[in-house]
Structure formats: C-alpha cells, structure tokens
N, C-alpha and C positions, 0 to 999 in steps of 0.2 A: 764264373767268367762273366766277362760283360760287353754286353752287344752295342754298338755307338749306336745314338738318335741321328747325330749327323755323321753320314759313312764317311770312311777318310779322312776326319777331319785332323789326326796327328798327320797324315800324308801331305793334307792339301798345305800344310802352315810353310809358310815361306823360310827359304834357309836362311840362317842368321847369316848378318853380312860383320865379317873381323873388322878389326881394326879401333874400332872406337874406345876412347878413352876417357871422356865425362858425361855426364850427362846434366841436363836443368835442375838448379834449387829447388827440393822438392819442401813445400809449406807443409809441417808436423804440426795440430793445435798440441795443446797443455790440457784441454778436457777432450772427453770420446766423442767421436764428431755423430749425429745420425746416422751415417753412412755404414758405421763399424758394425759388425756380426753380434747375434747374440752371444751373451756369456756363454763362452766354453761348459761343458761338462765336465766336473774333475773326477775322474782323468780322463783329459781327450785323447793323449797316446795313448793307445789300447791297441790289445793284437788278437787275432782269430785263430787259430790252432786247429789243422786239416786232424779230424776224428781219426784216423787209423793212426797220426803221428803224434799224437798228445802223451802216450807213456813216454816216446823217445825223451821228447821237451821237461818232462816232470818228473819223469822216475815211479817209483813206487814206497811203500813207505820204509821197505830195508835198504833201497838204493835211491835216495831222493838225488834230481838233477838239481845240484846244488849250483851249477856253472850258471843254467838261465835260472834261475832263483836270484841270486847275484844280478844280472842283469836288469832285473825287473826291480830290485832294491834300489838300482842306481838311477834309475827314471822316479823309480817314490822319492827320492829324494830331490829330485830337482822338482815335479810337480806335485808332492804333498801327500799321494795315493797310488799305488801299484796299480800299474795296468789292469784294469779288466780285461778278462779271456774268454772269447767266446771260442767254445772248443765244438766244431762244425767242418762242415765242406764236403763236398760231391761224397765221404764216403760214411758222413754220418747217414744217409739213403741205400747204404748200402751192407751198412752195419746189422747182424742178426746176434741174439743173444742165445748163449750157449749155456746153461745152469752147470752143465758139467765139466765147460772150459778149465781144466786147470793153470795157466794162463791167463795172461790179460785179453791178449788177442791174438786171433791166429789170421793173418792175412796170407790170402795167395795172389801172386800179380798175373794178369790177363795181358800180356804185348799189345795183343790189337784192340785193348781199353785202354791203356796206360801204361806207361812203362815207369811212371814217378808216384803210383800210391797200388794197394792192390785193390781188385776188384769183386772178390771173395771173401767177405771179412766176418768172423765170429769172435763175439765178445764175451768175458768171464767174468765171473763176480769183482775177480780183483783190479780189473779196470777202473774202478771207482775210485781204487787206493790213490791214484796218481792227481785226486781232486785234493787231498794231504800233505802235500808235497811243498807246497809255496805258501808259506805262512803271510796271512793277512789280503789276501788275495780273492777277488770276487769273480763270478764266472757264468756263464750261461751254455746249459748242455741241450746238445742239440738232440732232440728225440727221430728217427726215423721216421720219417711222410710216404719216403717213396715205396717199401717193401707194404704193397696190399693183401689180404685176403686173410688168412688164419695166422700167417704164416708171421706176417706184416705185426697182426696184432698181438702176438706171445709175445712178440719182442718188445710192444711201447708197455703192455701190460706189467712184463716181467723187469724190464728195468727203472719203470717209474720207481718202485723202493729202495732200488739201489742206491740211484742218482739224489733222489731227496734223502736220505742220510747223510749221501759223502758230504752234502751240502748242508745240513741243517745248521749250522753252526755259526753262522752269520757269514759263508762263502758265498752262497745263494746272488746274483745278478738278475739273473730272468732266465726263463725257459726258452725252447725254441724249437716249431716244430716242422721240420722240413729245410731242406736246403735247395734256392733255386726254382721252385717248383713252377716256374715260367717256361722251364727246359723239359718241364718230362712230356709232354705231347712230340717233342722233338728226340726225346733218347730213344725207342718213345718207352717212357714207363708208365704212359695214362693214353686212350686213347686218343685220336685226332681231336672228336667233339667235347672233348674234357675242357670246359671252358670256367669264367673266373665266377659263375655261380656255383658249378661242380665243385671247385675245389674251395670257397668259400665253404661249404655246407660240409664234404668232409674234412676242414682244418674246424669245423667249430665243433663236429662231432665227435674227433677224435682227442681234441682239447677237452672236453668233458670228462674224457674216461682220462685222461691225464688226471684231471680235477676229483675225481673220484677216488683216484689210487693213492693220492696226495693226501685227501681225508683220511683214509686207512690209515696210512703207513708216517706219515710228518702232517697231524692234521694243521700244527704249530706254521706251516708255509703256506694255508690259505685261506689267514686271515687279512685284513682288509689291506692293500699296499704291498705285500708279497707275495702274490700270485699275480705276473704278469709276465709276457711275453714279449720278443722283439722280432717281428713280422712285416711285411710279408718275404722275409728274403729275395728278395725275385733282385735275376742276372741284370737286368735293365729295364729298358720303357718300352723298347719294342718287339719282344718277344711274344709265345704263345698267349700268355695271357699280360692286359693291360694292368696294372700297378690303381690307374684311379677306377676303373670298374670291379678292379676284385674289393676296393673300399668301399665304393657305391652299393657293390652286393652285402653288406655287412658284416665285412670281417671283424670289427669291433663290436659288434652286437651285443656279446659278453661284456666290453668294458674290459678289458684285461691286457692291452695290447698297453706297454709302458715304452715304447721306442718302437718308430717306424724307422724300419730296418731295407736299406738297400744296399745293390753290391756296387761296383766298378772296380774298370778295369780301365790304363791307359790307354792299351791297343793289344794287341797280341803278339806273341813269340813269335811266331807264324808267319804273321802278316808281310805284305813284301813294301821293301820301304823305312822299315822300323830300322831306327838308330838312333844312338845320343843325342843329336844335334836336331834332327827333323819331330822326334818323339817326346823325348824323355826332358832333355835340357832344353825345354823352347814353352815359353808361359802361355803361347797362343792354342798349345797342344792341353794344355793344361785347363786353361778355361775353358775351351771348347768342351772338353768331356766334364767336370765340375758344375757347370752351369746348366746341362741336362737334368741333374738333379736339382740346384733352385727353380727351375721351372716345376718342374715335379713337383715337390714343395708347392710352393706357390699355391698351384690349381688345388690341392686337398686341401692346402688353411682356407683359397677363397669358398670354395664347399663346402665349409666347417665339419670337416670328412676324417682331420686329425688334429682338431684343436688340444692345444697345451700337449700335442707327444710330441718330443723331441724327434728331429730328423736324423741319423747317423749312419754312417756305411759302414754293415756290420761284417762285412768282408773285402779289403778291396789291396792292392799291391801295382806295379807298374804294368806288368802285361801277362796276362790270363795264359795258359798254359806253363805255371809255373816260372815264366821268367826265361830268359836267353843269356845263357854264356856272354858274357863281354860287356853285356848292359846293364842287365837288371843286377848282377854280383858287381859292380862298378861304382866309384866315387862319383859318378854322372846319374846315376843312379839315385845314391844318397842326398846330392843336392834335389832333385826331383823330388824325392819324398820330402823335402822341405819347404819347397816351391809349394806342393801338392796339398801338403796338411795346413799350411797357413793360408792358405786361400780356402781352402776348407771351415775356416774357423771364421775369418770375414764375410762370408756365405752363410752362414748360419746353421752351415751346418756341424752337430754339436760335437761328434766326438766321430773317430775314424779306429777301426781293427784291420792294423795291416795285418792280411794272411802269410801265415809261414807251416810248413812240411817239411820233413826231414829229406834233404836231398836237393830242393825248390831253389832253383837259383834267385829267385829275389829273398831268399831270407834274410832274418837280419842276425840270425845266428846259426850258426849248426850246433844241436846240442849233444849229438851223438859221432862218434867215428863211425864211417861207414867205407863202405871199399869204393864210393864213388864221390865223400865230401868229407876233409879234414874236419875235423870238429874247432869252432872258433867263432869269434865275433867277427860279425860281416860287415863290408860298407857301411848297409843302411841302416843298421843299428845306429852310429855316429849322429845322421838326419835325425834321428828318432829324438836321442840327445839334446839337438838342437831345439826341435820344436818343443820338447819340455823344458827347456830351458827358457825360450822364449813365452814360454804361457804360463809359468811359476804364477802364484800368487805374491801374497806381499813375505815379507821378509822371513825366510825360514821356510817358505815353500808351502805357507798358508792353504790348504785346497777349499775353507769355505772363501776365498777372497774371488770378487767377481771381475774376470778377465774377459776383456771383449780385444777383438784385432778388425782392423782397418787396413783393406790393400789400398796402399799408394800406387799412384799411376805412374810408368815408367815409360820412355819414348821406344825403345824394342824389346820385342821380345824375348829375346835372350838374356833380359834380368826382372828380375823381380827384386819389390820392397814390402815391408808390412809393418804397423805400429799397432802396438798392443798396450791398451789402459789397463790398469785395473785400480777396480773401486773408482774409474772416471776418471783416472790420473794419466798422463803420458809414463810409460813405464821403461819400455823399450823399444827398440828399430833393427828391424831384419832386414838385409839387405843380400840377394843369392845374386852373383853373375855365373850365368851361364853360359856363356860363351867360351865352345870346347877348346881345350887345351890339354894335347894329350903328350905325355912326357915322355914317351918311346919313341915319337917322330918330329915333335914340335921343336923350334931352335930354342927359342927366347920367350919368356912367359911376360906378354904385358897385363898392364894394372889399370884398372878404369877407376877414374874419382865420384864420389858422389857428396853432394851438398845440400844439406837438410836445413830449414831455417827455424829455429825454435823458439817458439813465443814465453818471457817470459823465467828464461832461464839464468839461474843464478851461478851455477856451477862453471866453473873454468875453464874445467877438465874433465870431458868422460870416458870412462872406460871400455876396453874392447873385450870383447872374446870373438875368437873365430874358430871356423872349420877347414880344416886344411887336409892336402895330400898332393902328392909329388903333380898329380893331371886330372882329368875327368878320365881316363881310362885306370887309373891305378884301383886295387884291388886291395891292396894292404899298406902299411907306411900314415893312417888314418889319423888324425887327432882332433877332440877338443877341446879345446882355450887350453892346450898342452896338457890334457889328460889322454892314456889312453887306455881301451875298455877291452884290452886282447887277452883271450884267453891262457895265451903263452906268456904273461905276467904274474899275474895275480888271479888266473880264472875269474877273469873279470871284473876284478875290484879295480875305480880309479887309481893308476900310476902315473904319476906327473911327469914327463919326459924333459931329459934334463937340454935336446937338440932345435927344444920349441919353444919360441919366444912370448913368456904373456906379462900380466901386468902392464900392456899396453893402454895409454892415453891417448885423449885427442884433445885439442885445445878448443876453447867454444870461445868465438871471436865475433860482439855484434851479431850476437843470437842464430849467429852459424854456427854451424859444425861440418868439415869435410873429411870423408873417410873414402880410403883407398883401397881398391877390392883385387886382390889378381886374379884373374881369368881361372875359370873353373876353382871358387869358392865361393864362401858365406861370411858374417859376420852378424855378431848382433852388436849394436849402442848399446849400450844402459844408460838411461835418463835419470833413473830413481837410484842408484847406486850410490 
C-alpha cells in the first residue's frame, strides 16, 4: 500500500467539467526534446505477483498456467521482452517454509487480517516449481524480512537453495528482501523504536547469510553483476521509516542494491471520495501522486545516495487494498493505467510492476476460476497493451532500441498526451481522454479533436490504433487496434474482431495532423510507421 506525501490529493483535484471538444495545436519536435524521461527499461511493463498467489498465476510444472503465460507472450511481442515478475507482497512477510509441505502452499485466511489473501501461510519445496512455468521469463523472489527470531531465519536459511536453483538458469532478476518494511512498526511487526538505522543493519545482516547460502548452494549467482537487490520496498515517503535516511544509514553499503525500488498506490478502496472521475480518470490525480516519487528521486541523485540505480515502482496498481468493484475492474480503469505508466516513463521513472492476486479487483487477469472471480483477461490488461505498444523499440519490437517519452502539456485534466522517440526519433503520440463516458446511463458519446503539429514530416498519412470499449464503466466488450486478448477466444491469444474498425489513417495536412478521440478512450499516432 501506499501512503500520499500530499493527503487528498486525488480528493482535492477538481472535477472535470463535459462538454469540451478540441483542444490547442500541440508543437511534437522530430528529435527527443531535454524535457523527455530517461530511456525506459526493457521491459517497462512489468507485473508484481502477491506471494501466496504466484502458483494460481503460474502453475506448477504438470499444470503450467498456460493462459497468463500467453498473456505475457503477447506484451514480449509488442515490447521485445516478457515482463519481469517480481513475485512479493504483504504475504511474502508472512510466508514460513515447511520442508515437509507436501504442497506448494497451505494458506489459511484470518477475516479480521484479510479477507483477499490468507494470513497463515506455509510453503513447500514445490513452490519453486511454478518459477518453470513461463518460459524466457526473469523474476525477483521476495525473501521474508518480517518473520524474526529462529523461526524468521529457518525460513530465509531453508529457502535461499530452493529459490536459487528455480532460478539459476538465466530466470534470475534480483532478489528481494522484505516487503514494505516502512509498515512494520505500524502492523506492529518490529517495535515502535525500530527505526531506519535498525533496520538498515538487520536488512544488511540478513542479506549476508542470503549471500552465504548463495555461495553454498548456486555459487554461479554471486558473481560480479548478479547478485543484486531491488530495495528498499517501502509503502511511501511518509511512513515509519523515511526512504532518504534508511539510504543515508547505508543501505547500499554492500554495493548490491541493482534498482531502487518503491511502491504506490493511487488512493485507496476505502477512501471516501474515490471514483472514476475525481481519482482514477483525472491526470491532476495522477501527477499529484507520480511526482512524489520524482521528488524522492531527485533528493537521493542530488546526495549521490543512488547514483546510476534505476528508480522503479516495484509494486504499485490504482488503489491499495486490492482495488474496488466498479473502478479498479473498469475500462476507467485501464485508460488510467495508461495515463499512469506513460507519465511514469517521462518522469524517469524506469520501469513499473503493476501488483496482481488472485481474486484483486484491479487485476489485469484472473488466472484461476475461483467461487468469487471468473477466470479471464481484465480491463487493465488492454492499458498494459497499450503502453507496450507505445514504448516498442524500432521495428520488430527491438528491446536494445533506446526509447525515451515526453508528456505534452494539455489544457485539462481529463486528458492526457505523450510522445515517445526512440533512438531520438519522434516515434509515436498517445493521446487518453478522460472524460467519463459511461454507457449504462450516458445518451450520446462525444468526440474531442486534437491537433499536433509536426516538424518536418513527409508522410501523408498516418496511421491509428486505438483503445476502445462500449464507456469508462464497461467491464468487458474491450479491444486493441481491433484485437482482443479474452480468454474466452483463444485463451488469450490476439483475435482480430471482425465488429472493429482498424487500418485507420489520418491525413497530415502542412505539418498537422488532427485526431479525433471519443470520450473515455485512447489512441496512439504512429510517426515512424
């Protein structure tokens, strides 16, 4: 979960006002301006996987979950590289290892802990199997920080060989140890005075006997460039412990920390206030919480505190306690995750792992049937789609081509734009309106123009793809650029829909271009097409 630096600040954004239909020629250069975000990481769509629900997602090796196996094939191909997985969350801290487990895992759920993961969890040798499962695929397993004492450490002891096997094989991402651990003075799993020297001193001691057990059992992963970490997970800035003094205390001390790792959250299920329109569909809500982290940022590069580690939110989705019925499962939804990762990517910040659970209403799939969530591709899967699509390399889905994005400035906040170079080229133009449009109560869906002026441009005609669905409340009926990714097709293989229009142009007229957006959707330009 993630705590806002400025409270309210999805509450306080002003509501979006209807009706408007263009907006100002927005100036696109032909080279990456200064302004653009560092080159992406490939891959920047990447997803995080809640520990107790990573066999549902993967299988094991006599029942591989071939459906999101499939789905993650279909993001490598648009961005050049299978999502990294970092397989973590509140209940990798809660995880104990059981040698005698015959099973993977045995979870029991606590009500008054949770009623969307369990809070009782023992894990079995064959847990590991499910790191097998998705071929070409790299990962980062979260080790247990919060369980202390004897008990705490048979468990990091006993599964450090496990996890470095499942992984020696070139699956390997990084390690990870602890989830959160800003929040355990709060659960409380460490005492009130556990502050960011405490736990600086036991995360480096207990990375050691990681490091030890590593020697033993895969000495092959710690050698120079593959033993590294993605830290310090922490929920936010303002929690128990601060983010730049648990660095100042030397959490890099080692040298071993490969990505500074933080979480976010849009706002909460909970919270009162939260909607499509006020939250999730509104770019003011968006940057408010995003730019918490350039700040963050910022202060550790000017400390020289995380020189040369990438920044990345190694856990983050719209709103922390798993998402809310009607929003986070919503086509309002998915345009937000598009909104959300491409301002992401012009921020500098380098790659993003939206969190998914079995059951988690913002997932972007459900991999399993279950008596509370059909099995299928969700909304935000679609978003996902997008923003690989939009961040592809050069031709064939390149992932060494260096892609940078630049947000363009829009007049309100219920749209967003973004143009993405790569290799320094104008490549593409994302353009999301936001402005809700829900098709159970709305009469008539208008369309807003927008006008790009491009320097420099020879082609005549460029082409569209877009993101479509009946509203911002629809749930299903999803597509893009008239594919779609449902599991009641093809188990998720692209199906070209014969009721959605593509092969769409636009004509480039004295170095304009005007594209037409309907209310609650997206579109990308292609420049370099």
């Amino acid at each position: 979960m993630f705590i806002h630096l400025l409270a309210g600040a999805a509450a306080a954004a002003a509501v979006p006002t209807a009706g408007r239909d263009s907006s100002p020629v927005v100036d696109v250069g032909k080279d990456v301006p200064g302004s653009a975000g560092a080159a992406v990481l490939h891959p920047f769509v990447s997803f995080s996987i809640e520990f107790s629900s990573f066999p549902d997602f993967a299988g094991n090796l006599s029942h591989p979950n071939k459906f999101s196996d499939q789905l993650l094939d279909n993001l490598r191909d648009l961005q050049g590289v299978k999502p990294h997985i970092r397989v973590g969350g509140n209940t990798q801290d809660l995880a104990l290892y059981d040698p005698d487990l015959k099973i993977s895992i045995n979870g029991t759920f606590v009500p008054s802990v949770s009623t969307d993961y369990p809070s009782i969890i023992y894990i079995g040798d064959s847990y590991f199997e499910s790191y097998a499962t998705w071929p070409g695929t790299k990962f980062s397993h979260g080790f247990n920080l919060g369980k202390n004492g004897t008990t705490g450490m048979k468990t990091l002891v006993g599964t450090v060989p496990l996890a470095c096997k499942a992984l020696q094989d070139g699956n390997l991402a990084y390690w990870e140890l602890g989830n959160e651990p800003d929040l355990f003075p709060m659960y409380p799993v460490r005492p009130a005075g556990w502050d960011e020297q405490a736990y600086v001193d036991e995360w480096l001691a207990k990375t050691k006997v990681i490091e030890r057990q590593l020697k033993k059992s895969c000495p092959e992963l710690v050698t120079k460039g593959k033993y590294k970490y993605i830290a310090p997970s922490f929920a936010g800035l303002t929690n128990s412990l601060d983010p730049v003094k648990a660095w100042q205390a030397g959490l890099d001390d080692d040298h071993d920390i490969g990505m500074n790792s933080m979480h976010n959250y849009i706002g909460g299920a909970d919270e009162p206030g939260v909607t499509l329109a006020r939250t999730l569909m509104n770019h003011t809500s968006t940057v408010h919480s995003v730019n918490q982290h350039v700040y963050l940022s910022g202060v550790l590069n000017e400390q020289g505190l995380t020189k040369d580690i990438p920044y990345i939110l190694g856990e983050t989705n719209s709103l922390y306690h798993q998402g809310k019925p009607g929003l986070s499962n919503s086509f309002g939804a998915a345009l937000w995750g598009v909104d959300f990762n491409l301002y992401c990517a012009s921020q500098s910040i380098r790659r993003t792992h939206m969190h998914q659970g079995t059951d988690y209403r913002y997932d972007s799939w459900q991999p399993v049937q279950t008596t509370k969530t059909t099995i299928g591709t969700k909304a935000p899967y679609y978003g996902n789609i997008m923003v690989a699509a939009m961040l592809r390399g050069a031709t064939g889905g390149d992932s060494q081509s260096d892609v940078q994005v630049t947000h363009l400035s829009m007049p309100h906040e219920t749209e967003s734009a973004y143009a993405a170079y790569v290799n320094g080229n104008l490549a593409r133009i994302a353009v999301i309106n936001m402005q809700e449009f829900n098709y159970t109560t709305d009469a008539s869906r208008p369309a807003a123009k927008y006008t790009f002026r491009l320097p420099d441009i020879l082609a005549k005609s460029l082409s569209v793809q877009r993101l479509l669905a009946n509203g911002s409340d629809a749930i299903t009926g999803i597509s893009w650029d008239g594919w779609s990714y449902n599991y009641e097709l093809e188990m998720g293989k692209p199906v070209r829909l014969s009721n959605v229009t593509v092969g769409e142009m636009v004509a480039v007229s004295e170095g304009q271009v005007e594209l037409s957006i309907p209310y609650s959707s997206a579109a990308i330009l292609n420049v370099d097409a």
